[in-house]
C-alpha positions, 0 to 999 in steps of 0.5 A: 265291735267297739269301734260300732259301739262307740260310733254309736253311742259319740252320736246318740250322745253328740244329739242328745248334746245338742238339744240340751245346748239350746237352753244353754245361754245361762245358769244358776250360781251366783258368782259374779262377783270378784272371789277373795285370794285363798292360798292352797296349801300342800298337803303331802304325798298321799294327795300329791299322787292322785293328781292325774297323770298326762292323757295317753294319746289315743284316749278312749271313751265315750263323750258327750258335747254341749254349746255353752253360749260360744263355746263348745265343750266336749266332755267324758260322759258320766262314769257310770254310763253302760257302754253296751250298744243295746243300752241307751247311754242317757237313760242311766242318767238324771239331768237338773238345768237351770239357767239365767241371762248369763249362767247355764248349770247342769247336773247329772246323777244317777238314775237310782239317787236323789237329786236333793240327797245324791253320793255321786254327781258330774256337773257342768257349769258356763259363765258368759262372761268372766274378766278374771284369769282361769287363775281367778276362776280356780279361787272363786272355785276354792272359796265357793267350797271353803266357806261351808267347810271346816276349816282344819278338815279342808284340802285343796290340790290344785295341778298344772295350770295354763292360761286356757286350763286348769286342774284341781281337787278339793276335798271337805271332811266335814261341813260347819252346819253338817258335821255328819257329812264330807265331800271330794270334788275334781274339777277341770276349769276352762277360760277362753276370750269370750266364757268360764266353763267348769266341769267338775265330779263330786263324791259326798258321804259320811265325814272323814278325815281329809288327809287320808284317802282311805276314807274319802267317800270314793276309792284311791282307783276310781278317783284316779280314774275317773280324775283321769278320764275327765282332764282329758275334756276339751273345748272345741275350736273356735272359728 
């Protein structure tokens, strides 16, 4: 019965995947100039052990595919998706594109939150074109979500890193403008010959301190596991 499920849900999903790919040939951020070289700091054992551990095998989940201009990426669908078959897997979700000539972002909440004032959100985000290393592709990372934070309340843990992928998680305890507000994101960057892909979770609520989990506006488990479940996202092969 799982197996039906899953097959059932890997289709439903996989479709669903593809109409969204057509408007896939841009996106919104604004990035496109070189990001500055930020230095990451460590910042101890309580960080260092939520750092994901190697996927098992044989991974078990539910994912979703999109193309992003020549790429395709394969990807967990949010956490908060119900696996039961009699469910319709996307309706738990709200979709936001947007899109220019050379950027696609899309981001997915759940259904019962805002999408101007969300707690949980799961985004992906394509750049046509991007001369810099996936290494690079992390510090435009970094300094997008350093400069609004405060900085003596700011942590970035970045994990292995090749050449096509990368891993890291950042956490903001509080803002600058927003003093009243704090942010954990997970991030798995992608580089290949032709496009920057990121896909990224984010938990947003009261601020917190940065170095102590117990506070972050997600639990020590669900981070892992969800951290867990992400990483294992992919590219497809390419022709």
């Amino acid at each position: 019965m799982h197996l039906q499920i899953r097959t059932a849900l890997r289709l439903l999903t996989t479709a669903a995947g593809l109409v969204l790919a057509s408007t896939a040939s841009q996106a919104v951020e604004s990035v496109r100039t070189q990001p500055p070289v930020i230095k990451t700091q460590a910042t101890g054992d309580s960080l260092e052990s939520l750092m994901p551990e190697r996927p098992p095998v044989n991974y078990n989940s539910v994912n979703g595919t999109i193309k992003l201009f020549n790429s395709t990426l394969i990807y967990p669908l949010p956490d908060w998706t119900p696996l039961d078959r009699s469910k319709n897997p996307l309706a738990s979700t709200k979709f936001i594109r947007q899109s220019e000539d050379d950027l696609f972002h899309m981001e997915m909440i759940p259904i019962n939150e805002d999408k101007k004032d969300w707690s949980n959100r799961y985004s992906i985000t394509a750049q046509k074109t991007f001369p810099g290393s996936i290494r690079d592709h992390a510090r435009q990372i970094i300094g997008k979500y350093r400069t609004p934070c405060q900085l003596s309340n700011f942590q970035v843990r970045p994990g292995k890193t090749t050449p096509n992928k990368a891993v890291l998680y950042l956490v903001c305890g509080n803002f600058v403008e927003n003093r009243d507000e704090g942010l954990v994101a997970a991030f798995v960057l992608f580089k290949n010959r032709d496009n920057a892909i990121r896909l990224y979770r984010e938990w947003k609520g009261p601020a917190f301190r940065s170095e102590d989990p117990s506070q972050w506006p997600v639990s020590r488990e669900d981070f892992r596991r969800i951290f867990n479940t992400i990483v294992r996202a992919d590219l497809a092969r390419q022709r």
